[in-house]
DODO-257279 format. One line per 8 residues: for each residue x negated, y, z of C-alpha. Coordinates in steps of 0.02 Angstrom, whole numbers, plus 32768, in hexadecimal, padded with zeros to 4 digits. Layout:
% DODO-257279
X:Y:Z  ... .
//
This chain:
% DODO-257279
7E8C:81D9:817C  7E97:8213:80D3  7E60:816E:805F  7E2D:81A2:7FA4  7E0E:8114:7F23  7E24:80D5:7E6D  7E6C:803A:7E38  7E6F:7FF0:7DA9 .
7EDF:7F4D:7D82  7EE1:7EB4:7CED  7F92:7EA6:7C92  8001:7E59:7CF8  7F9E:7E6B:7D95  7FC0:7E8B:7E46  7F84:7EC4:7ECA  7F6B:7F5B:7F6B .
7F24:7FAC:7FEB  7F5C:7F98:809B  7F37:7FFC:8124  7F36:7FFA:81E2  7F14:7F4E:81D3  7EF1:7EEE:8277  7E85:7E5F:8265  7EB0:7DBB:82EC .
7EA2:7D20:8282  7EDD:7CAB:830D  7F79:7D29:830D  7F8E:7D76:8254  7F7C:7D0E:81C7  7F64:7D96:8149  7F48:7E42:813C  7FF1:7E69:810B .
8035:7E1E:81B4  800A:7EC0:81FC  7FCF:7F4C:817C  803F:7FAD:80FE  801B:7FBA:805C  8016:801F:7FB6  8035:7FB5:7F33  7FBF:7FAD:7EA4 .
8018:7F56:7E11  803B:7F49:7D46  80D5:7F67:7D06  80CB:7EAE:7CB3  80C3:7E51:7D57  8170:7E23:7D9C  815B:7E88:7E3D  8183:7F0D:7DC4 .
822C:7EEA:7DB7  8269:7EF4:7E6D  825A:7FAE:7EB0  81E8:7FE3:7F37  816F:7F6E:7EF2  812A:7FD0:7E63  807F:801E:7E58  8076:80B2:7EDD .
80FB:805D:7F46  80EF:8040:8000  810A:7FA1:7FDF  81B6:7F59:800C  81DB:7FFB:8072  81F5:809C:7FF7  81F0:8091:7F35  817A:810F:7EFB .
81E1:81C5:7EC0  818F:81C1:7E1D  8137:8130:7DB6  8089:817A:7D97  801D:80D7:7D73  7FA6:80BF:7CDF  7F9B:8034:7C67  7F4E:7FA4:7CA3 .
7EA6:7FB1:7C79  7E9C:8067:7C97  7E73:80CA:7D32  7EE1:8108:7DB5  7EB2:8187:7E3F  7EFA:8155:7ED4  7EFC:81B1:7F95  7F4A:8175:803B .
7F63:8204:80C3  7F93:81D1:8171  7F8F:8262:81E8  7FF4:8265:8294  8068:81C9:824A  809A:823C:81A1  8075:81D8:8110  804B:8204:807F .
8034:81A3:7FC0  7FEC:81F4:7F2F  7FCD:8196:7E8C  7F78:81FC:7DF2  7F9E:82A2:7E51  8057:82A0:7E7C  8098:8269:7F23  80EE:81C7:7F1F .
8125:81A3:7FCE  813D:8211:806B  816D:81C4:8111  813B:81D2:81CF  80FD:8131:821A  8140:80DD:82BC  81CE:8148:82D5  8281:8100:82FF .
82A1:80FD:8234  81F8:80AF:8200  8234:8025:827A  82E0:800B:823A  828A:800A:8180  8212:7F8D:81A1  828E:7F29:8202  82F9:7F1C:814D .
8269:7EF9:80F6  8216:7E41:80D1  819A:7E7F:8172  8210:7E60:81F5  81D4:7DB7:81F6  8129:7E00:8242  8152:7E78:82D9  80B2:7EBE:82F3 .
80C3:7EF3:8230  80A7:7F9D:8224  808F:7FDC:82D9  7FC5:7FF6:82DA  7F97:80A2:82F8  7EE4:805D:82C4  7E99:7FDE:825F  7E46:7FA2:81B3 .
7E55:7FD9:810C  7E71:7F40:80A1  7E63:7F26:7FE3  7ED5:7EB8:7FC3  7EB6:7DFC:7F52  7F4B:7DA0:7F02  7EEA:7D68:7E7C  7EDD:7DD0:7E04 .
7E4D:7E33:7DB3  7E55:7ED0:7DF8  7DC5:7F67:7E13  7DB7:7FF0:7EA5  7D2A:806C:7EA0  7D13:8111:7EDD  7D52:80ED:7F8B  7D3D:818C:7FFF .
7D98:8194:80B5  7D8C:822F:8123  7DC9:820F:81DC  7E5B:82AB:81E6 .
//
């Protein structure tokens, strides 16, 4: 898929959009039990201080290459391209994050990461998109999603 959005975010907000998100409620308690994410944060919130959970991040997995959010408040362009398990992050036109999915290093990376705790985290080949709520005031519009 190739997932095209805006998001906006209040000051010190947080928040993301996760993707390949399987939904079991009896078996995953929240979306992030299963779906990565790319985080969608301000620089004020504390999240910003720990690396590879900035704004453009997969969160908790890869730190973005280069820090291309907006002030809160303003409008960033986002896009999310998953094609044959290469992944791909752009924020405001510059690619933050390239990876490939489900491979023998996606596994050992998620196993280092806080989602070890979750096994099936990460290892959907389909599933939801989810926009992610922690709270905060945060806006999404312009969502487009072509099947690749």
């Amino acid at each position: 898929f190739d997932l095209k959005l805006e998001w906006k975010i209040a000051p010190a907000g947080n928040s993301g959009v996760l993707f390949y998100v399987h939904e079991d409620p009896a078996k995953y308690k929240a979306t992030y039990w299963t779906g990565p994410e790319m985080q969608v944060l301000d620089n004020g919130h504390p999240d910003y201080k720990i690396i590879k959970h900035r704004a453009g991040d997969l969160y908790d997995l890869i730190s973005s290459v280069k820090e291309m959010q907006k002030p809160a408040g303003e409008w960033n362009e986002a896009e999310i391209i998953s094609n044959n398990g290469k992944l791909e992050f752009y924020l405001n036109g510059v690619r933050t994050v390239s990876t490939t999915m489900w491979d023998e290093n996606w596994k050992k990376m998620v196993g280092g990461s806080k989602f070890t705790q979750w096994p099936d985290f990460g290892t959907f080949t389909k599933g939801h998109i989810a926009l992610q709520d922690h709270g905060n005031d945060v806006w999404y519009r312009n969502i487009r999603i072509k099947e690749l």
